[in-house]
C-alpha positions in Angstrom: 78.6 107.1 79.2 75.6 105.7 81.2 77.5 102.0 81.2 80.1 103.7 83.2 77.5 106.0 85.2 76.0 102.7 86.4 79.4 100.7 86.6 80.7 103.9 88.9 77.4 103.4 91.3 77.4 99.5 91.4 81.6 100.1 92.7 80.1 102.7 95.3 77.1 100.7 96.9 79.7 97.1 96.9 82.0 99.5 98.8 79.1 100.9 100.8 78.0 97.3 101.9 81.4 96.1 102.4 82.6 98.7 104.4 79.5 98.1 106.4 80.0 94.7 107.0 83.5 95.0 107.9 82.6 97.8 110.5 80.1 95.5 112.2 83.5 92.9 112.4 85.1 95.1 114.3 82.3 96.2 116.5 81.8 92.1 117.4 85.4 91.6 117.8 85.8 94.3 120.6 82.4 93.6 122.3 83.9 89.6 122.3 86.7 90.9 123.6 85.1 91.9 126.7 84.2 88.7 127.8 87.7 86.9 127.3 86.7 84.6 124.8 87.9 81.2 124.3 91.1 81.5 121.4 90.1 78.4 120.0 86.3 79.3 119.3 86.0 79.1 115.7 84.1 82.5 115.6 86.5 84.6 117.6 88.8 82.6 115.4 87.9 84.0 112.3 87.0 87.1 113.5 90.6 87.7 115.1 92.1 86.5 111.4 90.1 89.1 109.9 90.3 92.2 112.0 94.0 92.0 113.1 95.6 92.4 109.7 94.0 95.8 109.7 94.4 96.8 114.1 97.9 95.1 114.6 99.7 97.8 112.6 97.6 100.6 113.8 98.0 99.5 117.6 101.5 99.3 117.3 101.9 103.2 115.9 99.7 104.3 118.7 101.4 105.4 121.6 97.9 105.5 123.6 97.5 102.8 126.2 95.0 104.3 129.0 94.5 101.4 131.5 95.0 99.1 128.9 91.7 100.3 126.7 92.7 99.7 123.1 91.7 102.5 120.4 92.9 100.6 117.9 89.0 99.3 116.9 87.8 103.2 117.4 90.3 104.7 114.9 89.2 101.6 112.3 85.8 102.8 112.8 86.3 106.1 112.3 88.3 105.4 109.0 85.6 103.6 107.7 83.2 106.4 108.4 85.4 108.6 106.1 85.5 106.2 103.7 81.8 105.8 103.3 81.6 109.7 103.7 84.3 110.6 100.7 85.2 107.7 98.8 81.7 106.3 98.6 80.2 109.9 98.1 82.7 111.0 95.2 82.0 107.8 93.4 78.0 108.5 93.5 78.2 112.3 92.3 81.2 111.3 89.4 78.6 108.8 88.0 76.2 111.4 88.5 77.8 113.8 86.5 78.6 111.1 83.3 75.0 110.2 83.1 
């Protein structure tokens, strides 16, 4: 049972990491997108291509628009958070408990 113990932790701390990352994409996209960047940067580019498939359906649901402030990034954010806080934290205490 250790192989899976380990297997369990190696699956929580890839999801740890890539949550991470993909938390800091969506902080850089909305800081960018206080400047009005250039669209054909290949940076705001690729970060637009990465972010969007994941804000676009959550910014359409959400009736919110204050002043044109988008809470689209915020609620992504937040998500992630709980993600990292349950999902990540169940994995660690399952492998815990098979080793």
């Amino acid at each position: 049972m250790f192989v899976l113990s380990n297997f369990l932790i190696a699956v929580a701390k890839v999801l740890d990491i890539g949550l991470t990352l993909y938390m800091w994409i969506i902080i850089a996209r909305a800081v960018i997108s206080w400047v009005n960047p250039d669209p054909y940067n290949p940076i705001v580019r690729v970060l637009n291509s990465v972010t969007e498939p994941v804000l676009y359906p959550i910014r359409r649901r959400l009736p919110i628009s204050l002043g044109g402030i988008d809470f689209s990034p915020i609620l992504v954010i937040l998500a992630i958070i709980f993600a990292q806080a349950f999902l990540v934290q169940s994995l660690i205490q399952i492998a815990a408990r098979l080793a």
